[in-house]
VEXGU-7133 format. One line per field, with one value per residue (C-alpha): x, y, z. Coordinates in steps of 0.25 Angstrom, whole numbers. Example, Ala and Ser with C-alpha at 12.3 -4.5 7.8 and 13.67 -1.06 7.14 Angstrom:
xx 49 | 55
yy -18 | -4
zz 31 | 29
***
This chain:
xx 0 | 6 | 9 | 11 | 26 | 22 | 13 | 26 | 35 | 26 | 24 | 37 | 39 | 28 | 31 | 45 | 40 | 32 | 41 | 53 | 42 | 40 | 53 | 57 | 47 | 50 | 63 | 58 | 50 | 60 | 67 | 64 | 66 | 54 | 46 | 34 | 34 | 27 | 23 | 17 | 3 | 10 | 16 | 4 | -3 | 9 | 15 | 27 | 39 | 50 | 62 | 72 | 71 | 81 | 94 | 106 | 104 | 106 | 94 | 85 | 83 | 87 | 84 | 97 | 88 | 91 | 82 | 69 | 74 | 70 | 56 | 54 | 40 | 35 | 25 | 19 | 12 | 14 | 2 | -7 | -6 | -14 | -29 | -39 | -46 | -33 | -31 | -43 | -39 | -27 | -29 | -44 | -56 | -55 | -41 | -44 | -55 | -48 | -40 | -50 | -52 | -38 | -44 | -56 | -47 | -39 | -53 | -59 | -48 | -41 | -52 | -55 | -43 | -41 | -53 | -50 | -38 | -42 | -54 | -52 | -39 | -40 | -54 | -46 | -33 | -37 | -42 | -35 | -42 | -33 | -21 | -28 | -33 | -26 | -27 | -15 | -16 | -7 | -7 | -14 | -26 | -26 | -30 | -41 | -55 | -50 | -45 | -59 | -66 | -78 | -92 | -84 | -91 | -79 | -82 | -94 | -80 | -78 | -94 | -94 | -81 | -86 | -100 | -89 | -80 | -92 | -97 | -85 | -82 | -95 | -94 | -81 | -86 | -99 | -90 | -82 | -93 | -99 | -84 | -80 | -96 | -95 | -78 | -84 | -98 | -88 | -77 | -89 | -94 | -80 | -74 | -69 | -76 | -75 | -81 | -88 | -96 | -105 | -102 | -111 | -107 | -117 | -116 | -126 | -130 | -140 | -138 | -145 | -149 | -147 | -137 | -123 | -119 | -113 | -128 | -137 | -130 | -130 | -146 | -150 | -144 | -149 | -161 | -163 | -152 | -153 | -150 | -138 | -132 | -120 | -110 | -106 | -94 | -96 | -89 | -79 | -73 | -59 | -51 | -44 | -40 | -37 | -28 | -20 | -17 | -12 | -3 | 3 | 5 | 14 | 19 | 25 | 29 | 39 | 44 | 47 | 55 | 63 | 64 | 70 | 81 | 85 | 85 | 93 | 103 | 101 | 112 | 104 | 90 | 80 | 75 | 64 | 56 | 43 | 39 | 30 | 35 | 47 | 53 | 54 | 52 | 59 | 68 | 65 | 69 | 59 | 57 | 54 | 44 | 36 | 34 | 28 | 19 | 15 | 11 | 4 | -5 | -8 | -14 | -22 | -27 | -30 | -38 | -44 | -48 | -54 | -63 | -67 | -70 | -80 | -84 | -99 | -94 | -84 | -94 | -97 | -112 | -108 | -103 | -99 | -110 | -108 | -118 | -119 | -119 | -116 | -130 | -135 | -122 | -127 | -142 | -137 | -128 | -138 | -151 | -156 | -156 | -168 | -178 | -167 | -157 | -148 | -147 | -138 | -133 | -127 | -117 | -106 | -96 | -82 | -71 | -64 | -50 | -59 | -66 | -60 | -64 | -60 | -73 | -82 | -82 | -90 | -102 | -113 | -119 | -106 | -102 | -112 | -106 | -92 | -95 | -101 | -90 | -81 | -89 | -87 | -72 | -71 | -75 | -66 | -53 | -60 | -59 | -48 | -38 | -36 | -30 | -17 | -17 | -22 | -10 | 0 | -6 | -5 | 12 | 13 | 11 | 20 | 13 | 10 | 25 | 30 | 19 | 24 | 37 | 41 | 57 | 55 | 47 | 60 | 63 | 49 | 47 | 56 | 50 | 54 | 49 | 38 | 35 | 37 | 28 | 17 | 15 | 20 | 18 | 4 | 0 | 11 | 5 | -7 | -4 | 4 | -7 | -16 | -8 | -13 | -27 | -32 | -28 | -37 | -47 | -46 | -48 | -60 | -67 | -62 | -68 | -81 | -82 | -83 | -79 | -71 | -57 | -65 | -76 | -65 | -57 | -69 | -75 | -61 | -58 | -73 | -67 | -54 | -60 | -70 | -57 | -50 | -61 | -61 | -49 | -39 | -50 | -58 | -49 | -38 | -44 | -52 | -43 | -45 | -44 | -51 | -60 | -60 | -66 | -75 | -82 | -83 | -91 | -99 | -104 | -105 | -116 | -113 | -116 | -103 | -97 | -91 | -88 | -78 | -71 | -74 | -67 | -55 | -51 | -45 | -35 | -29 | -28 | -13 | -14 | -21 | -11 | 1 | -9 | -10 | 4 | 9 | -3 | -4 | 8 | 20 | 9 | 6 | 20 | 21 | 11 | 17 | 32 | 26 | 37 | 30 | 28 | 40 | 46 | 38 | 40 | 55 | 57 | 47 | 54 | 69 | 65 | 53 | 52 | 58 | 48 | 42 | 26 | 33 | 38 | 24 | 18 | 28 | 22 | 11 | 4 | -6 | -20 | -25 | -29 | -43 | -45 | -34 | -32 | -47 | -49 | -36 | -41 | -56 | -45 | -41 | -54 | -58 | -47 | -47 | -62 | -63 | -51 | -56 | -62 | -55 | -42 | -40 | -26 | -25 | -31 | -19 | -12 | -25 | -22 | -9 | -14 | -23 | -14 | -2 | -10 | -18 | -4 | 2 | -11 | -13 | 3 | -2 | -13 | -5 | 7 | 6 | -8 | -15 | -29 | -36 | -50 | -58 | -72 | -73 | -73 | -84 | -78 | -82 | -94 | -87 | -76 | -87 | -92 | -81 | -77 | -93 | -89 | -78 | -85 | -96 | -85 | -78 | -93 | -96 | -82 | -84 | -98 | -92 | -80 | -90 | -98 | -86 | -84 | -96 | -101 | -113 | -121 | -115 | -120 | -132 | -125 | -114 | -124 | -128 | -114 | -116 | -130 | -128 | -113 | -123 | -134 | -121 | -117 | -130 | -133 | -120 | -122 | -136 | -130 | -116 | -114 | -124 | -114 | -104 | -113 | -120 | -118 | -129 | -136 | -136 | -120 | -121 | -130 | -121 | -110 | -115 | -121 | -107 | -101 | -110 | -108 | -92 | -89 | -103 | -95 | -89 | -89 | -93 | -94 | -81 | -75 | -83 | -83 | -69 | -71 | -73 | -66 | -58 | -44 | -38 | -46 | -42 | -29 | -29 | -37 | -47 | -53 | -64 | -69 | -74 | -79 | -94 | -94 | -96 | -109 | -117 | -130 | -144 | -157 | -164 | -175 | -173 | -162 | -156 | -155 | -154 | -163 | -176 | -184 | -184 | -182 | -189 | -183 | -183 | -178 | -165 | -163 | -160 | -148 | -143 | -132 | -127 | -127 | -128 | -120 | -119 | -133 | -136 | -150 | -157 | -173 | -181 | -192 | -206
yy 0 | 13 | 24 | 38 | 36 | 26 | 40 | 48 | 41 | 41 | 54 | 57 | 47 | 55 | 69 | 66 | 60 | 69 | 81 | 75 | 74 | 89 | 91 | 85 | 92 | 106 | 102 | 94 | 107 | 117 | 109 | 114 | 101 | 96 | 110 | 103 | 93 | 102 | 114 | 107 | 115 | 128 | 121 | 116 | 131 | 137 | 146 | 139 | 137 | 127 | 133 | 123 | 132 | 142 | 140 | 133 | 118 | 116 | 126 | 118 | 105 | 111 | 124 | 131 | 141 | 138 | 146 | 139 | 128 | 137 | 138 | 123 | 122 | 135 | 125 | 124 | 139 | 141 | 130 | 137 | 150 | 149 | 153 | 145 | 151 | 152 | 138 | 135 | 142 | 136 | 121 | 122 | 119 | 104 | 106 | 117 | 108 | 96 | 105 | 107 | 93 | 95 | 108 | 100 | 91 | 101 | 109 | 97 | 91 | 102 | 106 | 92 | 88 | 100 | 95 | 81 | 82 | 92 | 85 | 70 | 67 | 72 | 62 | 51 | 54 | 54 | 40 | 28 | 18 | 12 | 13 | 4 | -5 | -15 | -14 | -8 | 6 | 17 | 33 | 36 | 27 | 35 | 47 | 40 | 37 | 23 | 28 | 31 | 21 | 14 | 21 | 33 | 46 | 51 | 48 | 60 | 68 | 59 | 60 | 74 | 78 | 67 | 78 | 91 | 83 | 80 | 93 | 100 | 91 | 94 | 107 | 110 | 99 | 110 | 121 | 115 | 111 | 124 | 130 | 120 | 121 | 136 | 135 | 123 | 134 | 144 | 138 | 132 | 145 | 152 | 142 | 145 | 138 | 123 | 112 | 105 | 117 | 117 | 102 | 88 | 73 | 64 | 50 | 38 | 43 | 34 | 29 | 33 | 27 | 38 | 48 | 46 | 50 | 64 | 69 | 62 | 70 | 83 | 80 | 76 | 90 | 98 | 93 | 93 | 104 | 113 | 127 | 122 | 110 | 115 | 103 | 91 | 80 | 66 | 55 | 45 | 32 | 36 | 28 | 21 | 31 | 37 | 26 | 27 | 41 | 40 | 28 | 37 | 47 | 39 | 32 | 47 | 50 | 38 | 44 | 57 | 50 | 41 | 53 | 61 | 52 | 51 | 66 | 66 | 54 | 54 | 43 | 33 | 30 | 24 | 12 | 5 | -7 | -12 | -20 | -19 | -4 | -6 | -17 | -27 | -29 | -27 | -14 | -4 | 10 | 19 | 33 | 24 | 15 | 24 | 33 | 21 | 18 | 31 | 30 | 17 | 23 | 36 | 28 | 19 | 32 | 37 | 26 | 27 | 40 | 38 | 27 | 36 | 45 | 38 | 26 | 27 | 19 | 28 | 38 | 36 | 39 | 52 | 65 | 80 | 89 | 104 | 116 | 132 | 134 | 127 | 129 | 119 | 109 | 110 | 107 | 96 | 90 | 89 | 85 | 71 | 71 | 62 | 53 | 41 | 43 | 34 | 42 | 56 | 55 | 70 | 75 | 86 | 85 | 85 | 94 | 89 | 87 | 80 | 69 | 55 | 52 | 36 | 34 | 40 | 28 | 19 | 17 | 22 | 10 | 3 | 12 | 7 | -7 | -1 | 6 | -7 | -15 | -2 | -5 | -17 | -16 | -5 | -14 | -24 | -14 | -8 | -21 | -28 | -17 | -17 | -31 | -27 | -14 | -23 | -32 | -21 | -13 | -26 | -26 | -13 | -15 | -19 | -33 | -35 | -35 | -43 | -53 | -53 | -51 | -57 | -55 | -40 | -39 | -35 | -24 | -18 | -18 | -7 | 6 | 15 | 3 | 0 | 15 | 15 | 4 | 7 | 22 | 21 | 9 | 6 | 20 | 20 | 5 | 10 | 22 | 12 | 4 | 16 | 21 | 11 | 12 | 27 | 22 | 8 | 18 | 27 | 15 | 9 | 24 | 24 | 11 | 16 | 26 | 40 | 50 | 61 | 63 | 70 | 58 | 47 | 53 | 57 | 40 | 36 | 45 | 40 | 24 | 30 | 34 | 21 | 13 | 22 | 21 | 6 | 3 | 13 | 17 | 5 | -6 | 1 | 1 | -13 | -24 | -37 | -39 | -32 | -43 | -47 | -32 | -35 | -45 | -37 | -26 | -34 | -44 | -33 | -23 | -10 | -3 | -12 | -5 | 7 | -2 | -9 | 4 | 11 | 1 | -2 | 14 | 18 | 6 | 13 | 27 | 27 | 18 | 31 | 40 | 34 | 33 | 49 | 51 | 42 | 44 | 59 | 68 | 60 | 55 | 69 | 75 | 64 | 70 | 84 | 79 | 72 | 60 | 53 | 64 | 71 | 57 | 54 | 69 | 69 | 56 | 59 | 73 | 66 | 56 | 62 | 76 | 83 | 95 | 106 | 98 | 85 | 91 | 96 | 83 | 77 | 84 | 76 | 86 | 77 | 81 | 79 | 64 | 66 | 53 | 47 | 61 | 64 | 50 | 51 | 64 | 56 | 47 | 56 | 65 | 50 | 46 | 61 | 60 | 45 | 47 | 62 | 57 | 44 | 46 | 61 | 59 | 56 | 70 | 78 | 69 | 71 | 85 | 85 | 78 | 88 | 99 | 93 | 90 | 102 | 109 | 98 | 95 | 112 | 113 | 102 | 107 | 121 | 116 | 100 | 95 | 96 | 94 | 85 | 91 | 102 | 95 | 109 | 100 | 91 | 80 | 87 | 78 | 67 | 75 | 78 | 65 | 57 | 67 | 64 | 51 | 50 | 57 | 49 | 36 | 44 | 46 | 29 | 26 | 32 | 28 | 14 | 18 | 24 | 9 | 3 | 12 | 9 | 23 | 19 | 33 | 38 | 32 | 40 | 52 | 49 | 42 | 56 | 60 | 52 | 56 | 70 | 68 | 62 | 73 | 83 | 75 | 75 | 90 | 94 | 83 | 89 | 104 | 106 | 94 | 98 | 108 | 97 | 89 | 100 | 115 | 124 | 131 | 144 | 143 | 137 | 148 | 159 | 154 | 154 | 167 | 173 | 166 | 172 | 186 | 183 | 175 | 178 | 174 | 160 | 148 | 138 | 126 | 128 | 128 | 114 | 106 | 99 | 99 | 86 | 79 | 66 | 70 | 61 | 70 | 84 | 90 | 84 | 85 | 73 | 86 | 90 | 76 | 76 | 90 | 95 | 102 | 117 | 125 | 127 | 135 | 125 | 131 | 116 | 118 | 104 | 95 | 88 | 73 | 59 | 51 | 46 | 46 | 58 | 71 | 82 | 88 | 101 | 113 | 117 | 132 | 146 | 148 | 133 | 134 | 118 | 112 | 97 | 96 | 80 | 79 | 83 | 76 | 87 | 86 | 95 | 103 | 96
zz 0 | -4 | 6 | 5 | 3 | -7 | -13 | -11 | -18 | -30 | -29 | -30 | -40 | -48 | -46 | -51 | -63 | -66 | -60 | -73 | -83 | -81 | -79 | -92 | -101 | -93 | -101 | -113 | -116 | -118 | -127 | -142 | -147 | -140 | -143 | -151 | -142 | -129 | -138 | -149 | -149 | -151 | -164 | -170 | -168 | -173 | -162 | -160 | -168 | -165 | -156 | -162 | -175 | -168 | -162 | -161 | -163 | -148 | -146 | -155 | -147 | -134 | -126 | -119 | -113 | -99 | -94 | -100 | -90 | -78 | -82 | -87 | -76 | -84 | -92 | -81 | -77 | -94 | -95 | -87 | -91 | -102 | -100 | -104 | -115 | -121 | -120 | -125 | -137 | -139 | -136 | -136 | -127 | -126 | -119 | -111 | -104 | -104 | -94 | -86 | -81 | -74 | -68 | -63 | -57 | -48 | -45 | -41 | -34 | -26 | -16 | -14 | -11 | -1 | 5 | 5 | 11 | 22 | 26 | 23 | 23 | 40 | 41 | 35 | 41 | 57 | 58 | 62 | 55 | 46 | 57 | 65 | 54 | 51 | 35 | 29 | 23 | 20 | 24 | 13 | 16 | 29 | 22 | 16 | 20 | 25 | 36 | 43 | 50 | 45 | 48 | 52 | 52 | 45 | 32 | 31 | 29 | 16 | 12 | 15 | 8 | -5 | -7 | -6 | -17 | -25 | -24 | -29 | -39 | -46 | -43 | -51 | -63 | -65 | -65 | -75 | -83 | -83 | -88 | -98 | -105 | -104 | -110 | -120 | -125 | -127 | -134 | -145 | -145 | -148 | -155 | -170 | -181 | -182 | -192 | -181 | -177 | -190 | -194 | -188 | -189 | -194 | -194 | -197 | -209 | -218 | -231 | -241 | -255 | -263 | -255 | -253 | -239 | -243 | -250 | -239 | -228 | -236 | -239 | -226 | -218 | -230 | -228 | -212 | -210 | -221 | -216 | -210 | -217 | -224 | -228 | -223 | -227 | -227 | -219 | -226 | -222 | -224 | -213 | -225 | -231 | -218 | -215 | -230 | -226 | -213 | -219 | -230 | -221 | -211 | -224 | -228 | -214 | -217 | -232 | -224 | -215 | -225 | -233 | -222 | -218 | -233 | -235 | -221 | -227 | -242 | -245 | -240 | -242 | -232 | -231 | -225 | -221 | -228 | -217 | -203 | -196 | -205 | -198 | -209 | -223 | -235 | -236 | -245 | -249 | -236 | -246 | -258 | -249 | -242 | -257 | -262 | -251 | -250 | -263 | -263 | -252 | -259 | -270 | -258 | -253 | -266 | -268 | -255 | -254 | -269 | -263 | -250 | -261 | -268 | -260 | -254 | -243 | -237 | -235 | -220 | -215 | -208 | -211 | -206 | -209 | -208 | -205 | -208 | -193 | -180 | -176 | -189 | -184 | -169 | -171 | -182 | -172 | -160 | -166 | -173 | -186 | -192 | -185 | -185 | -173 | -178 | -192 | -196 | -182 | -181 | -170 | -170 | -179 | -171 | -175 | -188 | -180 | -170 | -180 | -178 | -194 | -192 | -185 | -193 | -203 | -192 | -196 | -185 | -181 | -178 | -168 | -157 | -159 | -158 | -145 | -138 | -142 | -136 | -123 | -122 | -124 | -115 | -104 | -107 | -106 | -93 | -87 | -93 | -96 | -79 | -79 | -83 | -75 | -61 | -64 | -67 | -53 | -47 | -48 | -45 | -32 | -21 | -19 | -34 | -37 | -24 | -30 | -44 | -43 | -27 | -30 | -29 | -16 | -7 | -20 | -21 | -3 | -4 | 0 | -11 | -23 | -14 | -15 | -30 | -32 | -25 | -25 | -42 | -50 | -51 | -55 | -67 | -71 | -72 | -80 | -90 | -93 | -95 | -106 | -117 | -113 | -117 | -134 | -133 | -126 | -140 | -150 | -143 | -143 | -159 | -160 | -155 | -167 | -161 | -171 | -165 | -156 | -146 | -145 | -144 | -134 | -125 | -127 | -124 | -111 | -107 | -109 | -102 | -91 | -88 | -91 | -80 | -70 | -71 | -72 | -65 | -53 | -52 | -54 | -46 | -35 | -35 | -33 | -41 | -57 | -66 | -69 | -54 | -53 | -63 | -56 | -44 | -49 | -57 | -46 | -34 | -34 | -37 | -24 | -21 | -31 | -24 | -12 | -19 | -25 | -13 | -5 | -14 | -18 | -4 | -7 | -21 | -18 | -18 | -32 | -39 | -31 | -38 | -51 | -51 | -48 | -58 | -71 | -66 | -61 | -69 | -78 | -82 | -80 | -91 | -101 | -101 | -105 | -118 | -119 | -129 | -139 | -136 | -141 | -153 | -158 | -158 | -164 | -175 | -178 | -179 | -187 | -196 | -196 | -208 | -207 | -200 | -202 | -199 | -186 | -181 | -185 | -175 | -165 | -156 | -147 | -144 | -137 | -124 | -124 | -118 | -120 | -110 | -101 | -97 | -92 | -83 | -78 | -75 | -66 | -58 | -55 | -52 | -42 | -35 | -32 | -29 | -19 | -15 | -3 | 1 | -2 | -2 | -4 | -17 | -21 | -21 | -32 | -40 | -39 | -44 | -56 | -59 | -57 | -64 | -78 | -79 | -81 | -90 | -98 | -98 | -105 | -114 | -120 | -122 | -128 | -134 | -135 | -148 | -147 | -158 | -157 | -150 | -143 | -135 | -121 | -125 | -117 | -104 | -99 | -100 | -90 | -82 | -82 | -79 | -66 | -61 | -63 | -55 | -44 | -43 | -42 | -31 | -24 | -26 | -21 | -8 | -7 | -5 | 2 | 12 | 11 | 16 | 28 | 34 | 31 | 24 | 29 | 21 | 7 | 9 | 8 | -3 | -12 | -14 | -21 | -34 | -36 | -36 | -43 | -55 | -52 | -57 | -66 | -75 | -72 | -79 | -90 | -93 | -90 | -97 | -106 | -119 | -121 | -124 | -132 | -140 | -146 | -143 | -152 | -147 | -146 | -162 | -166 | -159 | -166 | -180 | -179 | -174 | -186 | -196 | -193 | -192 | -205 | -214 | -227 | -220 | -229 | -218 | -230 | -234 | -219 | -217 | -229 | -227 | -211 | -209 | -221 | -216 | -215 | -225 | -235 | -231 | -236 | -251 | -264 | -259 | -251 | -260 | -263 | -248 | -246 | -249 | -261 | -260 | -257 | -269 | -270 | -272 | -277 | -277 | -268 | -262 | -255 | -265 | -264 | -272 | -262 | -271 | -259 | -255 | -265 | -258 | -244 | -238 | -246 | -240 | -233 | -242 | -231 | -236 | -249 | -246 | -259 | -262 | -273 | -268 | -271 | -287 | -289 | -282 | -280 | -288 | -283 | -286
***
């Protein structure tokens, strides 16, 4: 059992980790070799130039101003100087919220750990319970609530400080509600004109006999939109031709190389491998290789851009369609469509830069059986993922290893290793085998077929989180294997539920102690050096870097990773309140938590990340959610602690907590969350009418026609084939359309000029 100077010694193991990861990129930074590195959002806006341009050739890879050295902690106050607004500006609304959370955490966190240690920590501390016990505990548990005696009245301190931490928690969650709807209302509002204001995605939409897909859609919003339809761009299956592409590209990345190193040494020419990754196979000529395989795939993706072209079947049963005026888009997007609810399913379109075009090719009905089978798998993983991680925490332990491995019993008694292995090993095991699991999360919220970035990173931090919950708080601190627990919770009822967790948590406070030093001070320390990247970039520009384009596309700022980094964050809210009123001595190191990532993540999101897309913080409910969540566990798990304390008055009175916990819960979901899920009208029609009076001659047709063409299209010839041909003026007084059945619809509006130059056998007037 680990004690406090089992706590120490990882602390100090900890803070020095993370005290030489920031020490290293204090260094690391300065260095104008690794500029693009930890500034690369400067370079993709185009504020800042490479300082390895000027100077001596020691000063372009090293900085010999020593004085820089003496500020190397300046980062620090730097990222917080910036205000808000002008971060929003800069790295945009999604990034400025996703801040916040950390914000939450310390208002949340630091009046109730002032309170819980000035309150509690005495009410626990001045007993003798466990002194005259005879269980073995540590200093820590007498710090804890299982240092009272059963049926004392004591433990109204505990009940009475769990409605002040509830309170206050839902306190600062409405305030931050109210800010980031008002910051999210504001941001829509001001926000500079963008495709996905005017444009919806439908999907599901019917065959027809006598329309292709292209002149169905442009009939059917003539018809039942006709003052405000304006074009719209079909969907193609282009994962093929997709896939050709990215293969010539890498296929040119290689000739540029080999092309490189013969100009660098021209008296010997490259050669090269035809086998797997190079490794075997006949040797051949590597610059005469890759022209001709370059050449061969231009012809297959000639070929198959040719039959996306002018293949029926590649047209997919959805498209983009676009509107004169985000009011028509907003009433389009949140109304049903016909009397079929299964049929012309329409939804906002996400941001161009946001679509995830791969998944747009699934059919609709087969996304349904994609997200059962997703279920069931999720499951599975949940369950059977914690096997490994039970056996790994089950060696790193003192009696885990004595029992594996005997021969090392009189090493690993010694007080320092003990130390070492109990206070640091389990929670660096755990954060090994977490590392795969955020990508397999990714492919099965891929699988299910949702078809934006920001859709498949809110699914997969939603699986994150449940995986997270089961796995690392549950499973943690219930002994047993994982199907062992299994059995358990399905065979006992589940009042008898929070008496097992309740019960088993007090036993694995110091585990999550040494979890958030290790996943969360050098954990984070870790992010803000950027080893990997850091890496990667500075082998890519010895070896393949021959330009200034090839250089920035060395870069790899990456973005925030919502879909691994919320979750975590959900953790730790998790931990903190479920410990808030037991074990109160775990507080402080969520605090430091807190604290230390709101300043890395906030240098970050200045300097180095990149954000993919721009969902104007639509991920918030589910933030909001999950922290309810986790306060409604914490409420539950000292309802049966409390059961096994013989303090059963008291299940009257805390039986209140998750009631009115859920009462808060659905008045903020019915309050704040429509502004997350739909634009108002008011706001739409605000808009527009601004943007008339501003820009009375804009040609919003021309702005949208190539929006939402696959990316494999855009930038070449093939450009025009997949656009909407331009406006034309109609005097036919009706729709026109090829369907026999049905010649005569609704005359469109005097204010509509959309042509439908797709659509030539135009019905005469009878």
């Amino acid at each position: 059992m680990a004690t406090l100077a089992d706590i120490g010694l990882a602390a100090a193991i900890n803070i020095l980790s993370a005290f030489a990861f920031l020490l290293a990129f204090a260094f690391l930074r300065l260095q104008p070799i690794n500029d693009r590195v930890y500034f690369p959002k400067w370079y993709l806006k185009g504020v800042r130039s490479s300082p390895s341009r000027s100077g001596n050739i020691v000063q372009k890879f090293v900085n010999l101003d020593w004085r820089s050295y003496l500020r190397f902690l300046n980062w620090m106050p730097e990222a917080l100087k910036m205000p808000e607004p002008e971060l929003i500006e800069h790295a945009g609304l999604d990034s400025a919220v996703y801040l916040r959370i950390y914000l939450i955490g310390l208002k949340i966190f630091i009046p109730i750990t002032v309170l819980a240690l000035a309150i509690l920590v005495p009410v626990n501390w001045t007993n003798d319970t466990l002194a005259t016990s005879k269980v073995v505990y540590s200093d820590i548990d007498k710090l804890s609530i299982s240092n009272i005696p059963k049926g004392s009245n004591r433990f109204w301190a505990h009940i009475v400080m769990a409605y002040v931490f509830t309170f206050w928690t839902c306190y600062v969650l409405l305030k931050e509600y109210e800010i980031v709807e008002s910051m999210r209302l504001h941001f829509i509002a001001t926000e500079r004109r963008r495709p996905d204001q005017f444009t919806v995605l439908v999907r599901n939409i019917p065959p027809d006999p006598d329309e292709s897909t292209s002149e169905l859609v442009e009939h059917f919003f003539l018809v039942n939109h006709p003052d405000h339809y304006l074009t719209h761009q079909v969907v193609y299956n282009a994962n093929n031709l997709a896939k050709l592409v990215k293969k010539k590209k890498q296929m040119q990345n290689w000739l540029d190389y080999y092309q490189l190193k013969y100009n660098r040494n021209p008296s010997k020419r490259p050669t090269c491998k035809t086998g797997f990754l190079g490794l075997w196979g006949s040797t051949v000529d590597a610059i005469e290789f890759y022209i001709s395989e370059i050449e061969k795939l231009s012809k297959e993706e000639e070929i198959e851009r040719e039959k996306v072209r002018k293949d029926p079947k590649s047209v997919v049963p959805a498209a983009f369609v676009s509107f004169r005026t985000r009011w028509g888009a907003a009433v389009c997007a949140q109304t049903q469509q016909t009397r079929n609810p299964t049929q012309w399913l329409t939804d906002w379109a996400p941001e161009p830069r946001d679509v995830y075009w791969q998944n747009l090719a699934i059919p609709f009905v087969y996304l349904t059986i994609r997200r059962l089978i997703v279920i069931v798998a999720l499951f599975f993983l949940t369950f059977f993922y914690v096997i490994p991680i039970a056996f790994v925490q089950s060696l790193a332990n003192i009696e885990g290893i004595e029992k594996a491995a005997p021969f090392l019993k009189k090493l690993i008694e010694k007080h320092v290793i003990k130390s070492f292995i109990q206070g640091f090993l389990p929670g660096i095991a755990l954060k090994i085998f977490l590392i795969l699991l955020p990508t397999i999360l990714m492919f099965m919220s891929k699988f299910e077929g949702y078809t934006s970035l920001s859709s498949l990173e809110r699914k997969s931090a939603g699986k994150y989180y449940i995986f997270l919950f089961v796995n690392v708080f549950l499973c943690s601190i219930i002994t047993g294997t994982a199907l062992q627990q299994l059995d358990v919770f399905i065979h006992q009822s589940p009042n008898q539920i929070p008496k097992t967790i309740g019960a088993s948590i007090l036993m694995k406070a110091t585990f999550f102690i040494t979890f958030i030093m290790v996943d969360g001070w050098a954990g984070i320390a870790g992010e803000v050096l950027r080893l990997k990247p850091l890496i990667i970039f500075h082998l890519k520009n010895f070896f393949l870097v021959k330009t200034e384009k090839d250089r920035e596309e060395a870069m790899d700022p990456g973005s925030i990773g919502f879909d691994s980094s919320e979750p975590q964050i959900q953790l730790y809210f998790l931990l903190g309140l479920a410990y808030a009123v037991v074990t109160p001595f775990l507080l402080p190191f969520i605090i430091i938590f807190f604290g230390l990532a709101y300043v890395v993540f906030r240098h970050q999101i200045i300097n180095v990340y990149n954000q993919e897309y721009e969902s104007a913080a639509a991920f918030w409910p589910s933030v909001h959610g999950r922290i309810i969540t986790a306060l409604i566990i914490s409420q539950l798990v000292l309802l049966g602690l409390l059961s096994t304390k013989n303090a059963a008055q008291s299940t009257p009175v805390l039986l209140a907590l998750p009631i009115l916990t859920i009462w808060f819960h659905l008045y903020c979901k019915n309050r704040y969350e429509p502004a997350f899920v739909k634009y108002p009208l008011q706001e739409a029609m605000m808009k527009d009418t601004l943007e008339r009076a501003r820009e009375p001659n804009l040609d919003l047709k021309a702005y949208l026609s190539n929006a939402y063409i696959h990316p494999v299209f855009k930038g070449g010839e093939e450009d025009d084939d997949f656009s909407i041909a331009d406006e034309q003026e109609y005097e036919q007084v009706l729709v026109p359309t090829k369907r026999q059945s049905r010649k005569n619809t609704p005359v469109p509006s005097k204010y509509n000029g959309s042509s439908s130059p797709s659509l030539p056998d135009v019905a005469q007037e009878p």
